[in-house]
C-alpha positions in Angstrom: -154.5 -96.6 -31.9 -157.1 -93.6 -31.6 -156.6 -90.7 -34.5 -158.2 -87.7 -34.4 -159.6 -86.1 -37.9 -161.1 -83.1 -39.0 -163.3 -81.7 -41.9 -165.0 -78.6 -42.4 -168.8 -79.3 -44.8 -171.9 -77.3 -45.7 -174.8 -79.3 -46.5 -174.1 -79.7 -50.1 -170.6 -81.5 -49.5 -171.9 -83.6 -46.8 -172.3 -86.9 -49.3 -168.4 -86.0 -50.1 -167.5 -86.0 -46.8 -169.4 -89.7 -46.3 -167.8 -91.0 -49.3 -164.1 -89.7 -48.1 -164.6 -91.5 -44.2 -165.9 -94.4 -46.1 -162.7 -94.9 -47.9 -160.8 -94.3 -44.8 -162.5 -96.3 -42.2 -162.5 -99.1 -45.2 -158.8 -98.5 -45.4 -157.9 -98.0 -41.8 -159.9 -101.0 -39.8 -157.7 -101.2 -37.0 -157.6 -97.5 -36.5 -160.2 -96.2 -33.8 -161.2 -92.5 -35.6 -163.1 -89.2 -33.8 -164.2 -87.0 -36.5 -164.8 -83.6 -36.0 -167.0 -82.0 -38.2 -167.7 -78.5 -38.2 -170.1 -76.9 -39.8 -173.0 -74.3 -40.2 -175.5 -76.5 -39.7 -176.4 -80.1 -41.4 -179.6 -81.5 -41.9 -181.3 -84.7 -40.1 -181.4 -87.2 -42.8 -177.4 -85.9 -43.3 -176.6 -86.1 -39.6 -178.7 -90.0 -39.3 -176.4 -91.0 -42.2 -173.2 -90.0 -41.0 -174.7 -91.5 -37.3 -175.0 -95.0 -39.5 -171.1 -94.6 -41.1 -169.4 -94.0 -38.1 -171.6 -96.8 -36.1 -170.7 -99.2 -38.7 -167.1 -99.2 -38.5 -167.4 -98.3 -34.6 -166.1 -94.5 -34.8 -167.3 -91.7 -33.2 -168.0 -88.4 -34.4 -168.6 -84.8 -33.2 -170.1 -82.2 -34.9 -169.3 -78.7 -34.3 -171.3 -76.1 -35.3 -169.5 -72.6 -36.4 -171.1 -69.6 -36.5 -170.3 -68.2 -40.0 -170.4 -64.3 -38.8 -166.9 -64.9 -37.3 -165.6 -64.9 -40.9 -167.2 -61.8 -42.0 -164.0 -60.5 -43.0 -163.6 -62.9 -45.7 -166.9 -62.5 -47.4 -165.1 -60.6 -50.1 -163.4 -63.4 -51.3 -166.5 -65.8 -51.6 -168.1 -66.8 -54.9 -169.9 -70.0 -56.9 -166.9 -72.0 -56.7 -166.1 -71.3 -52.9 -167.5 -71.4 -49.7 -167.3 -69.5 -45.9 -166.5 -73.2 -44.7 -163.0 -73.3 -46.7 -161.7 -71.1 -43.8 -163.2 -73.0 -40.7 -159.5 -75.1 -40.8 -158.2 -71.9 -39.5 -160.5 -71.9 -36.2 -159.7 -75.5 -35.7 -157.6 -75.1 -32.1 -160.5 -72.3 -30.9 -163.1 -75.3 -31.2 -161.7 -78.4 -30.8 -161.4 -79.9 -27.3 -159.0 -78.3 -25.4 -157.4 -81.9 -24.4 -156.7 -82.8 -28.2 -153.0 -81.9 -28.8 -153.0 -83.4 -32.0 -155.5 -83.3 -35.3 -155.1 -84.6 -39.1 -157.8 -82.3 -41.2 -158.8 -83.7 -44.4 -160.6 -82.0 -47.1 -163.4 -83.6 -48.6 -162.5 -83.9 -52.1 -160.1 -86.9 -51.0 -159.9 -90.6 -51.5 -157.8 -92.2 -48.3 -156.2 -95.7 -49.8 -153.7 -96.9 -47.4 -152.8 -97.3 -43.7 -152.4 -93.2 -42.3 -151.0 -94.3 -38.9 -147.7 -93.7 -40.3 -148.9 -90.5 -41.2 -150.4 -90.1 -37.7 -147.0 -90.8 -36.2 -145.4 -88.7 -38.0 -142.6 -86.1 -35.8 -143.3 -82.6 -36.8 -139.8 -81.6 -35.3 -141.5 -78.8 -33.2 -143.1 -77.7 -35.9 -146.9 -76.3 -36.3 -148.2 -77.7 -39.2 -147.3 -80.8 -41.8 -148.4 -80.7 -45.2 -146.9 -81.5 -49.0 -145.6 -79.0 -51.5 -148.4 -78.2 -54.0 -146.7 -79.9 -57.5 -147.8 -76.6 -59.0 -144.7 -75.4 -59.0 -144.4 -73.3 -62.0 -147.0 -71.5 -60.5 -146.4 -70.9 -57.5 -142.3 -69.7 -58.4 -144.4 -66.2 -59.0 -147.2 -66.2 -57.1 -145.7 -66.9 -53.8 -143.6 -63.7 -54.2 -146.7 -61.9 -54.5 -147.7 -63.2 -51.1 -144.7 -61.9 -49.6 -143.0 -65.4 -49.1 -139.0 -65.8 -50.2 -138.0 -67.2 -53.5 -136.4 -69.9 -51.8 -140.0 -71.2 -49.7 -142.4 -74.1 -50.8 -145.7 -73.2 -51.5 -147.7 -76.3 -49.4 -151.5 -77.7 -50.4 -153.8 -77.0 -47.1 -155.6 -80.0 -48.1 -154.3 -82.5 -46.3 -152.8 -80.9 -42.6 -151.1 -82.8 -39.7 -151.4 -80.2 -37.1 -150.2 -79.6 -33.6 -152.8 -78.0 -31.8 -151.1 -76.8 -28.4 -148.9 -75.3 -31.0 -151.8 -73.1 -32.7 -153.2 -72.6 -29.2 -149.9 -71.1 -28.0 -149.4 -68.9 -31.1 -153.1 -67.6 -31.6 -153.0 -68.8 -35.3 -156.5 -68.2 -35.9 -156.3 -64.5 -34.7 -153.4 -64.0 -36.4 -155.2 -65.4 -39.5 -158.1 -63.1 -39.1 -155.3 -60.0 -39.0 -154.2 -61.2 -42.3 -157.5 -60.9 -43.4 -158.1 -57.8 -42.5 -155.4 -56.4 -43.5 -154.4 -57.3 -46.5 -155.5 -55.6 -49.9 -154.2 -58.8 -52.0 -157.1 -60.6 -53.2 -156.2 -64.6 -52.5 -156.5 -66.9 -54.6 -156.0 -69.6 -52.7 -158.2 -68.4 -49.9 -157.0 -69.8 -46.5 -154.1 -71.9 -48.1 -152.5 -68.7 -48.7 -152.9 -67.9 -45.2 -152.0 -70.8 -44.3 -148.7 -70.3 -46.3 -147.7 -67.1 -44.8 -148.4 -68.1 -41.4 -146.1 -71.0 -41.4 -143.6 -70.2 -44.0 -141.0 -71.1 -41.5 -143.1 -73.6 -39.1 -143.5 -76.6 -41.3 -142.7 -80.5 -41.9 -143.1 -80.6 -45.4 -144.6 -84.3 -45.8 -144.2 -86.9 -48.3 -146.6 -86.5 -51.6 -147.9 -90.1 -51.1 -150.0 -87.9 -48.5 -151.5 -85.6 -50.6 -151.8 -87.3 -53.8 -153.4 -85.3 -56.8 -152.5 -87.2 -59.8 -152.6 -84.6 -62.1 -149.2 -84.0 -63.0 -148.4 -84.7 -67.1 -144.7 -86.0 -65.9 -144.2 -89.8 -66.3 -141.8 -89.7 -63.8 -143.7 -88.1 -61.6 -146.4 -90.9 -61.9 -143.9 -93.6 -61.6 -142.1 -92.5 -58.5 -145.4 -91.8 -56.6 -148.7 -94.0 -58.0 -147.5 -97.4 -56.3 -146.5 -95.5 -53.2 -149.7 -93.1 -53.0 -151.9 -93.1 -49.6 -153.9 -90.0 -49.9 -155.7 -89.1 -53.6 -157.0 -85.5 -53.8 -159.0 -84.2 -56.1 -157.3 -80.9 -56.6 -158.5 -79.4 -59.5 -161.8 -77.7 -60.2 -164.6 -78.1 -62.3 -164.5 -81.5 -64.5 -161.5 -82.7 -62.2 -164.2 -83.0 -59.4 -164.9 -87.1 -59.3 -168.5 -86.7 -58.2 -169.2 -84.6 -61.6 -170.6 -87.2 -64.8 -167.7 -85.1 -66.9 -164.9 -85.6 -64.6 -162.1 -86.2 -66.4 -159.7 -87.2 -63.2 -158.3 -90.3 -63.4 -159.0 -91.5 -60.3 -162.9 -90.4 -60.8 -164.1 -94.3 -60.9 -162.3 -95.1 -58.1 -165.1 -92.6 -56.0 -167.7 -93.8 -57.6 -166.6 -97.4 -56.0 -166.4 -96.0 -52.5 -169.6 -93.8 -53.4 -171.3 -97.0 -54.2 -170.1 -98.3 -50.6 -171.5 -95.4 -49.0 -174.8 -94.4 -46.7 -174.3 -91.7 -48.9 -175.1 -93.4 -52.3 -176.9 -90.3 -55.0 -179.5 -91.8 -57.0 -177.8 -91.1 -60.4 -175.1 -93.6 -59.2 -176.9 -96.0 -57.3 -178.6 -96.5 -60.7 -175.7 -96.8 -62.8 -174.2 -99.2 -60.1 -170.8 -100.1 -59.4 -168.9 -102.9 -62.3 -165.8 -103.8 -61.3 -165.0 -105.1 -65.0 -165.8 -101.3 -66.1 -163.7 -99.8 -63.3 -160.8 -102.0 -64.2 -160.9 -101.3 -68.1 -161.2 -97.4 -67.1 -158.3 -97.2 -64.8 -155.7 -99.0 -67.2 -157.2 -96.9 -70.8 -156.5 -94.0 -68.0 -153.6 -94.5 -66.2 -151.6 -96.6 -68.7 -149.8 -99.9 -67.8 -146.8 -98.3 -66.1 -149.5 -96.3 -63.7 -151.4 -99.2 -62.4 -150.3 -101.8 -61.5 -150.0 -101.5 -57.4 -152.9 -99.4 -56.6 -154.9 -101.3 -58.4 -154.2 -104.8 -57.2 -154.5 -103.4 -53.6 -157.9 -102.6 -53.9 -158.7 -105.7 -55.9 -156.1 -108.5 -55.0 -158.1 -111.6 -56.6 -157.1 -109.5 -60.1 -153.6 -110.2 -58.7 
């Protein structure tokens, strides 16, 4: 089985971007992947790793470079903590091959655990787009209103995005995107998952959270019904909730610094500090409590079983 992935980088979030295929070609070993990377430009000792990754688990790769002018609209809505490549998802069916019907995009800021070829197989019921409901949803009750979307709709995280392409193709999503842009006085805060949101409102599969796993949520419940079960981890949240940040606070933040440690992309802090399995173990249970851990765990370290 052959699946088709997307990302969207700048040179900064390259290392990211190794450390996220890492964890899903490490996860995913009888899955043939093309990666599609688009980008503004990477450098060569970026490009020569990501050669190595993809060569080691026999994957191929594409890069796509994106000319960042095309954007210009959305300048206005860049700062520190965002960048012009947060919107490239939107050009995806412009760029990709035109015989590709089909593309999973995955942000970078993501930990893949689990098979995704269930995922992959997935029936969109003639719909555009497939993506989970952001857990946000005290939130987004208001804010969604403010981007013109009914009371009754579900807000959906852009991170994670099973997409029919002939669909986008047929519907010019990405000049219809660019319209919204344009238009629009409403500064988003969400950037192009807002978009995202009001195009597709009514044109979505809403996916299972196992897909699009933050982890974040205070709920026990919410823990228990979804950590055993969880395929996708994303690291949502800003800031100290980033996994590649010495602060993080995430829970899931050693579980990076394993696949980080696997990487071509290893940073010289952690290469350093190394990778202790006794340490990650300790940190995920004081973390994630006994009623948290248990599968997840175990599945990335059976002989603990």
């Amino acid at each position: 089985m052959q699946i088709n992935i997307a990302c969207a980088i700048n040179e900064s979030y390259a290392p990211y971007m190794g450390v996220m295929l890492t964890s899903l070609f490490e996860n995913n070993k009888e899955t043939v992947f093309n990666v599609y990377i688009l980008t503004q430009g990477l450098s060569k000792g970026n490009l020569e790793k990501i050669e190595q990754l993809c060569k080691t688990y026999q994957n191929s790769y594409t890069v796509i470079k994106i000319d960042s002018s095309t954007f210009s609209v959305a300048e206005y809505t860049i700062n520190a903590h965002i960048s012009i490549e947060t919107y490239f998802r939107l050009i995806l069916a412009e760029v990709l091959p035109v015989h590709l019907d089909k593309i999973l995009y995955l942000d970078v800021d993501i930990l893949v655990v689990g098979s995704i070829l269930p995922l992959w197989k997935t029936d969109l019921q003639d719909r555009s787009i497939g993506a989970s409901e952001d857990i946000s949803k005290s939130f987004f009750r208001n804010y969604k209103l403010d981007l013109g979307l009914k009371k009754e709709s579900q807000y959906f995280n852009a991170g994670v995005l099973l997409i029919d392409l002939k669909k986008w193709r047929l519907n010019n999503i990405f000049s219809k995107a660019l319209s919204i842009l344009k238009e629009e006085d409403f500064l988003f805060r969400f950037w192009d998952q807002d978009i995202l949101n009001i195009l597709f409102e009514d044109d979505i599969t809403f996916l299972d959270r196992k897909w699009n796993y933050s982890g974040l949520s205070h709920s026990k419940r919410y823990y228990n019904r979804q950590i055993y079960d969880a395929r996708i981890i994303h690291f949502i949240a800003g800031g100290k909730f980033k996994p590649w940040h010495d602060s993080c606070e995430h829970p899931y933040a050693i579980l990076f610094q394993k696949y980080l440690s696997d990487s071509f992309f290893r940073l010289e802090k952690e290469s350093k500090s190394g990778f202790n399995v006794e340490v990650f173990k300790a940190r995920i249970i004081r973390r994630l409590k006994y009623w948290m851990i248990q599968s997840q765990f175990l599945r990335i370290f059976p002989r603990y079983d």
